[in-house]
Each structure stands twice: as structure tokens, then as C-alpha cells.
N, C-alpha and C positions, 0 to 999 in steps of 0.2 A: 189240183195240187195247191195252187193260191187259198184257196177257201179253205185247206187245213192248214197252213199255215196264219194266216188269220186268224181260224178258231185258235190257235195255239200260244199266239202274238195279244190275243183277248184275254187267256186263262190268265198266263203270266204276268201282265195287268191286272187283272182281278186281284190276284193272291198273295199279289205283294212283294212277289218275286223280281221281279224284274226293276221295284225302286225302292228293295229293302237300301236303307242305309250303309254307307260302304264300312267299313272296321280301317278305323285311323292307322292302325298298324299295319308295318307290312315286312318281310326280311329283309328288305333293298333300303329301310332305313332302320340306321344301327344305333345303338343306346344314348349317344351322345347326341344326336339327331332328333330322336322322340323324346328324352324329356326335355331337350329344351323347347320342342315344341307343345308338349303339354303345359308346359311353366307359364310360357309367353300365352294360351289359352288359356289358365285358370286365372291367373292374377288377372285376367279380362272379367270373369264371371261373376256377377250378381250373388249368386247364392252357390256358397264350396259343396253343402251337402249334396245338391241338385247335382252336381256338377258331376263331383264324385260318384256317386251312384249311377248315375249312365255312361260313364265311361267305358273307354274302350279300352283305355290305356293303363289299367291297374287289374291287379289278378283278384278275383272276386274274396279271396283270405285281408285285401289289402282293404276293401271296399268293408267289409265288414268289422277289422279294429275302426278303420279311422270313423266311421259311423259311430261306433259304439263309444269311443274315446271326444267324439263331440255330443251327446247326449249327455256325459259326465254336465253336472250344475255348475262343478267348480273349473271348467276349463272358460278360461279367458285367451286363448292363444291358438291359433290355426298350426296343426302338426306341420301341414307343407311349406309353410314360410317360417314358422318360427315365430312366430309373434303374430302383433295385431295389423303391422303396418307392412309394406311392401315397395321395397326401393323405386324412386320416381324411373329411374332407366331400367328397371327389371333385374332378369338375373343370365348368368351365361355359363354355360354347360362346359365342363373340363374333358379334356378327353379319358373314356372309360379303362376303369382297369377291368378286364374282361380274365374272368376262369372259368371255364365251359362254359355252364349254359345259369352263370352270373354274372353280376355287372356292379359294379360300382362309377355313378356318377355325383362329380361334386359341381353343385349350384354355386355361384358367387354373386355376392350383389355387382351390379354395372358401374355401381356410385362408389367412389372412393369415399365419401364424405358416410356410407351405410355399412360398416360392416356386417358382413353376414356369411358363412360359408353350412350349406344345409349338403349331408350325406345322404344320395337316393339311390336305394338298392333295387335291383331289377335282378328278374330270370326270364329267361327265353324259353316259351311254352313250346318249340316245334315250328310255332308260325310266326311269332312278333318276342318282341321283346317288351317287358309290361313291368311297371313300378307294382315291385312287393314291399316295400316301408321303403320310409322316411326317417332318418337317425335313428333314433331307439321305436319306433312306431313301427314294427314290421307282423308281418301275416305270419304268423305260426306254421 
């Protein structure tokens, strides 16, 4: 009995199963919660497109305008912040107006001295709650 468990404890190693990466989302946290937490993640990241595209936390309609709205030549400006710059204290999540299975959360800048207030729309697929746009930047 040991030795099939073994063999079984080996496959699941193998195949990637047992250290697929976990899915950042989860029901036990609620809109207000995951985007401030992807906010406080991306304004970390090196490169938005990167970013963006492996995400976990956007519905793949989301992943595919904002790709395609940064490829545009003439955009000088990141949809998710709004601009080019990003307040030195970040941003801080408002509590969600929630209608079924949508969400509306508003970003404000931390800095009194930045205004900024960015509108992130979210739907709840079943299992997480996931950014479908950003102000007028929404997945069809």
C-alpha cells in the first residue's frame, strides 16, 4: 500500500498537479479586498502588459481590450491608473456597491496632494470575483 501511494505522490509531482500555481482569487475575499489587492500588486510590476496577461484577477474580455487598447501607438496613459504616474502612497479601495453578481469598486489615491478617483468594475464568475474594466475600459 505505501508503494502505491508513492507511485501516486510521484505522478502528481510529475504533472504538475500538486504545484500548479494557486488562483489569487477566492470567495472568502470580496471585491473590496481583491482589487485593492491587485492595485497594491500591479503598481509593484515592472511591466503592466506582463502583468496583465497572467493574471488571475481580470476576466479574460478584460485581458483582451486592455492588451489591445495598449498596443494602440498613440496611447500615452495606463487604463488602470489613469495616467502615467502613480501616487507615492498608492491607492485605497472604497467599499463595493455590489448588484448580484456585479461590483463596482472606487480606487482613490492615498495622497491628498494626488487626486485621483479610478471606477473598477468587476463580476463574479461562480468562484472569485474578477476586474471586467476599468472606467470606460470594459470587456464587452
Amino acid at each position: 500500500m505505501h508503494r502505491f501511494f508513492s507511485l501516486i505522490a510521484i505522478l502528481l509531482s510529475l504533472s504538475g498537479v500538486a504545484h500548479a500555481e494557486p488562483v489569487k482569487t477566492s470567495t472568502s475575499e470580496g471585491p473590496q479586498q481583491m482589487v485593492q489587492r491587485f492595485y497594491d500588486q500591479y503598481v509593484k510590476s515592472k511591466d503592466s502588459i506582463r502583468y496583465i496577461a497572467g493574471s488571475h484577477s481580470v476576466t479574460p474580455g478584460f485581458k483582451k481590450v486592455f492588451l489591445a487598447f495598449m498596443k494602440d501607438p498613440d496611447t500615452d496613459v495606463d487604463p488602470i491608473v489613469e495616467g502615467q504616474d502613480v501616487p507615492p502612497s498608492g491607492f485605497k479601495a472604497s467599499k463595493p456597491d455590489i448588484k448580484g453578481t456585479a461590483a463596482t469598486v472606487v480606487m482613490t489615491s492615498s495622497d491628498p496632494g494626488f487626486k485621483q478617483h479610478i471606477k473598477v468594475h468587476l463580476v463574479f464568475d461562480g468562484k472569485a470575483w474578477l476586474i471586467n474594466g476599468v472606467d470606460k475600459l470594459i470587456a464587452k
